[in-house]
C-alpha positions as CSV (number, residue, x, y, z in Angstrom):
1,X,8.0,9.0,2.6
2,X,8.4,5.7,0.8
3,X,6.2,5.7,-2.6
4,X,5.0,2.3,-4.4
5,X,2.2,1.1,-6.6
6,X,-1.1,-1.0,-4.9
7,X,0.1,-4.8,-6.5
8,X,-3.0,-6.6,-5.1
9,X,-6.2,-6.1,-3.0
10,X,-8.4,-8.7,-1.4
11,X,-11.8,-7.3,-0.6
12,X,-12.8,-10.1,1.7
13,X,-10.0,-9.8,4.0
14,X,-9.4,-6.2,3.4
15,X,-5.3,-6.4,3.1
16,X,-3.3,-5.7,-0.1
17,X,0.3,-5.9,-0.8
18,X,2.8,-2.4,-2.0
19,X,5.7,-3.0,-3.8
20,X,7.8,0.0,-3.1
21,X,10.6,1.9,-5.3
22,X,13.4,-0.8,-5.0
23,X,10.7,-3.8,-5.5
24,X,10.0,-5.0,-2.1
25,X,6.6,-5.5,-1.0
26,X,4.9,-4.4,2.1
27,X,1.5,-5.4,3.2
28,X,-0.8,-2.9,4.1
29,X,-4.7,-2.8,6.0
30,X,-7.3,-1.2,4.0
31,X,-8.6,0.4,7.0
32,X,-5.3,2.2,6.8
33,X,-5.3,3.4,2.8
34,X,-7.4,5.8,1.1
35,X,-7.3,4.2,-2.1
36,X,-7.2,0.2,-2.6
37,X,-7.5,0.5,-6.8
38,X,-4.6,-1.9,-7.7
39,X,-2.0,0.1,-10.0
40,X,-2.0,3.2,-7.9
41,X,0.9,5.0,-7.1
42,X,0.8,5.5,-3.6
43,X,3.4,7.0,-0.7
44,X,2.7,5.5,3.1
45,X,4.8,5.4,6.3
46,X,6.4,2.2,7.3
47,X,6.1,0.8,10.7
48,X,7.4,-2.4,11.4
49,X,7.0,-4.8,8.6
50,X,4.2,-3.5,7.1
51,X,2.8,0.1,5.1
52,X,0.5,2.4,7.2
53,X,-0.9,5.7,6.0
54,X,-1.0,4.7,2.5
55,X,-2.4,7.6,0.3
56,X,-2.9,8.1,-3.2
57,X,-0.2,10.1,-5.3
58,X,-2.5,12.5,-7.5
């Protein structure tokens, strides 16, 4: 599993953007995450062009 930090969060539209390991960024639903805080480390599944399953590295 691919692990990244939360970059940015828009409540009002509920998406964010990742940026994984090598510095590419993914975006992501909030419906999908368990965490939106921006700064979190995170690891999520990728499908497609975007980060699904995104949960919070403890």
């Amino acid at each position: 599993m691919p692990q990244g930090t939360i970059v940015l969060f828009n409540k009002s539209d509920c998406v964010g953007i990742i940026a994984d390991e090598r510095g590419e960024r993914l975006p992501f639903s909030g419906m999908e995450t368990q965490t939106t805080d921006v700064g979190q480390q995170v690891i999520f599944d990728v499908r497609g062009a975007k980060a699904t399953n995104v949960r919070a590295v403890r």
